[in-house]
C-alpha positions as a Markdown table, in Angstrom:
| # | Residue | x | y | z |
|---|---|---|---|---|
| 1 | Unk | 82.3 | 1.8 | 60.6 |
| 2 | Unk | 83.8 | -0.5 | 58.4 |
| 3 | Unk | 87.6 | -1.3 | 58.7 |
| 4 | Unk | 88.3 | -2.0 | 55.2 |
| 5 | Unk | 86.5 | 1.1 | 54.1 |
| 6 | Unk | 88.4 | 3.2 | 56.0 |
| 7 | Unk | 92.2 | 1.4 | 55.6 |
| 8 | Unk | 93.6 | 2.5 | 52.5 |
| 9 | Unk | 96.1 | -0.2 | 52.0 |
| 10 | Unk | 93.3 | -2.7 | 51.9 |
| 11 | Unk | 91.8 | -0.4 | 49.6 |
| 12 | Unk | 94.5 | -0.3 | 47.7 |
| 13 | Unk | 94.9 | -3.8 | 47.4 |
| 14 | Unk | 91.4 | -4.5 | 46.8 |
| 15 | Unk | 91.9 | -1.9 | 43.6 |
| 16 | Unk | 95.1 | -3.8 | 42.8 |
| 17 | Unk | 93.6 | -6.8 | 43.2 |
| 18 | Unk | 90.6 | -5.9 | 41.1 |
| 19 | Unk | 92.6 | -4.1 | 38.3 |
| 20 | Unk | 95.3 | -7.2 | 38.5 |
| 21 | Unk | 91.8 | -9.4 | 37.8 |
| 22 | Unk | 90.5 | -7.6 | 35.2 |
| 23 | Unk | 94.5 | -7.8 | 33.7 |
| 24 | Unk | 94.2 | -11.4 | 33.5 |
| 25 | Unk | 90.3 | -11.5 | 32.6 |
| 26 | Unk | 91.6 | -9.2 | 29.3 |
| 27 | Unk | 94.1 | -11.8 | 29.2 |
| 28 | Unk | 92.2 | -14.7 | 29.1 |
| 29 | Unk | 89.7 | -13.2 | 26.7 |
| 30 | Unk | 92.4 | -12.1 | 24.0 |
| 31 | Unk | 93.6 | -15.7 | 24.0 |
| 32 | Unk | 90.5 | -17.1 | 23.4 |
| 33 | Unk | 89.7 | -14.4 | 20.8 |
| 34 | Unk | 92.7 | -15.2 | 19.0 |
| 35 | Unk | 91.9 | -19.2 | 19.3 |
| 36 | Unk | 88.7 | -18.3 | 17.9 |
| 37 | Unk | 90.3 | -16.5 | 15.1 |
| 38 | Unk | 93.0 | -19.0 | 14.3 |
| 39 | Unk | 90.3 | -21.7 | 14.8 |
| 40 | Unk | 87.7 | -19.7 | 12.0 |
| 41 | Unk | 90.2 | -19.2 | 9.7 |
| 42 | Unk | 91.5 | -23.0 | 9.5 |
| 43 | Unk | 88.0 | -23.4 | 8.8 |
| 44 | Unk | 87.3 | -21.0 | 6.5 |
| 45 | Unk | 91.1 | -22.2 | 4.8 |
| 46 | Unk | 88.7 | -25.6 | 4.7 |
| 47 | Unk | 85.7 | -24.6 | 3.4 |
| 48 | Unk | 87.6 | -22.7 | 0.6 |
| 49 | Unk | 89.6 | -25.5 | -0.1 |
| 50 | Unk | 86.4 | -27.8 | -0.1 |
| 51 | Unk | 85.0 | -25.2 | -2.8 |
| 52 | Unk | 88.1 | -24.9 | -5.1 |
| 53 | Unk | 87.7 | -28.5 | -5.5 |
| 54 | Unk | 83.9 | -28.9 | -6.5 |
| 55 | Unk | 84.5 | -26.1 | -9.1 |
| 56 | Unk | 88.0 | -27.6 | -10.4 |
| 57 | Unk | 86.4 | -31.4 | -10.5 |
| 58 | Unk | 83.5 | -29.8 | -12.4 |
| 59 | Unk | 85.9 | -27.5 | -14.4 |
| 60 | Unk | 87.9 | -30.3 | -15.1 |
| 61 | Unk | 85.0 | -32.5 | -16.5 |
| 62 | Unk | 83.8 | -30.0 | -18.2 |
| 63 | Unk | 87.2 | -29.8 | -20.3 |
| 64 | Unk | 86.8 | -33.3 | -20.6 |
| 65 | Unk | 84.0 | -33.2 | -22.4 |
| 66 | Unk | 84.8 | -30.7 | -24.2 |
| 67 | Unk | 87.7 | -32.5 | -25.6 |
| 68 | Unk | 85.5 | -35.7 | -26.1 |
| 69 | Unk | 83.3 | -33.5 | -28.1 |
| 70 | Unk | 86.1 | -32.1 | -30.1 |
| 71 | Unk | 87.2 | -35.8 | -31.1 |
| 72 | Unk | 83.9 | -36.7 | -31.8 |
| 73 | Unk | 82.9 | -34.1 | -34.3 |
| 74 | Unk | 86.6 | -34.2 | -36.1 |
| 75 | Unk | 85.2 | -38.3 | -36.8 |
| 76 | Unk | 82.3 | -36.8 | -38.1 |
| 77 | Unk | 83.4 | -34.4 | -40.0 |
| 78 | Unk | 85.9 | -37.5 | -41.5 |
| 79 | Unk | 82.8 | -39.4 | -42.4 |
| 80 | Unk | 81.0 | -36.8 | -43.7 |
| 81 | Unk | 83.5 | -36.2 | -46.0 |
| 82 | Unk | 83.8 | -39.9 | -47.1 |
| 83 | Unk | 80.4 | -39.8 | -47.4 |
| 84 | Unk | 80.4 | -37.1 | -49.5 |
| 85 | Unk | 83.1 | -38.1 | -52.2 |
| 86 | Unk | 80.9 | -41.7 | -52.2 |
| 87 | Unk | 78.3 | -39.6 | -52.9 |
| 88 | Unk | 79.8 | -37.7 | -55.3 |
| 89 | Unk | 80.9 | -40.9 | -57.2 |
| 90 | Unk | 77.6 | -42.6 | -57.0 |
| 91 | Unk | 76.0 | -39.7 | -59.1 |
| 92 | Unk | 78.9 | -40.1 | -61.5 |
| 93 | Unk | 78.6 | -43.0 | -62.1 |
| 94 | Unk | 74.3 | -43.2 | -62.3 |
| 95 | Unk | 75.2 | -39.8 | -64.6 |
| 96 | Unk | 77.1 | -42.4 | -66.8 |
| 97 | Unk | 74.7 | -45.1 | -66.7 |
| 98 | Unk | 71.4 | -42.7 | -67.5 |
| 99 | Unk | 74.0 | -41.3 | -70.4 |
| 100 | Unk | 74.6 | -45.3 | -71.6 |
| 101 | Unk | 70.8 | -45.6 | -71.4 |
| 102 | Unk | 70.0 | -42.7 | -73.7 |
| 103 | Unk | 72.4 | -43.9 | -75.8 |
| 104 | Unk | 71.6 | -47.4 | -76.2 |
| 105 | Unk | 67.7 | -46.1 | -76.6 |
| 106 | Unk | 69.2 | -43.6 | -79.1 |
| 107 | Unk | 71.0 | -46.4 | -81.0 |
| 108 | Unk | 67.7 | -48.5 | -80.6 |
| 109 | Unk | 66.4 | -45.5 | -82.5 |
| 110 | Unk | 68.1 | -45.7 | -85.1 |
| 111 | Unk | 68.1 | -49.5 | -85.8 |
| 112 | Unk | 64.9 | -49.0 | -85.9 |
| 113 | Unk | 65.3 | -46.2 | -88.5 |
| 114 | Unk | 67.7 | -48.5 | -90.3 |
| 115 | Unk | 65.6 | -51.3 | -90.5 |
| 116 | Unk | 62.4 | -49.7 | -91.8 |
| 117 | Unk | 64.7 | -47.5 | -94.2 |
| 118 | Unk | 66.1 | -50.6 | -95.7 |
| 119 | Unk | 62.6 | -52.6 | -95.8 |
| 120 | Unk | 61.7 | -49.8 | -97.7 |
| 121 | Unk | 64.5 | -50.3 | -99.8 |
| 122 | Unk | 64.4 | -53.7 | -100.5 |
| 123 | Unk | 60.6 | -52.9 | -101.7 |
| 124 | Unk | 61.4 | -50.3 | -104.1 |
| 125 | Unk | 64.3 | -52.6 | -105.4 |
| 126 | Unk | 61.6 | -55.6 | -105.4 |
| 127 | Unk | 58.9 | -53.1 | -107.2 |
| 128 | Unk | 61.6 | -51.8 | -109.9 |
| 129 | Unk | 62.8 | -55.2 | -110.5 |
| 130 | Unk | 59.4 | -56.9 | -111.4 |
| 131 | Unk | 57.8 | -53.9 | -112.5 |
């Protein structure tokens, strides 16, 4: 038979020896679990990080354009506006000139009126006076 099977203090230290193994084995693998977990979680710190930034650059231009929008339509709305009294003041003032044009036709009118009235006048006066 077998010596070591049969000795119990080799037995024994072959169990201790095994047991003080596997001790260290456990050890050995919760270190590098928790190396592995520190190491994912810098990453993932990273990667998160990484991804605030896209959104807030994109957020951020997006505000900025926004704003540049804002100024731009507060111009137009300004020139709109100046357009509008310019336009507003060029129908006055073609109101006035179609007015001064019906007017003048109006006293063209009656010139005309006057005229023929007083030729007509002038030959009844003429008529009486050698008649």
């Amino acid at each position: 038979m077998d010596e070591s099977r049969g000795d119990p203090q080799g037995l024994e230290a072959s169990l201790l020896n095994l047991v003080h193994h596997h001790h260290n084995n456990s050890l050995q693998l919760g270190e590098n679990a928790e190396k592995a977990k520190k190491d994912a979680m810098k990453s993932a710190v990273i990667v998160s990080d990484l991804l605030v930034d896209a959104v807030n650059g994109r957020v951020q231009e997006a505000f900025i354009n926004e704003k540049l929008l804002e100024m731009e339509v507060r111009g137009l709305a300004t020139t709109i506006s100046r357009f509008t009294r310019q336009t507003d003041q060029w129908l006055a003032a073609t109101h006035a000139i179609n007015s001064a044009m019906k007017e003048i036709g109006d006293f063209e009118n009656w010139m005309r009126i006057m005229d023929f009235d007083c030729k007509s006048i002038n030959a009844a006066i003429r008529g009486i006076h050698q008649g």
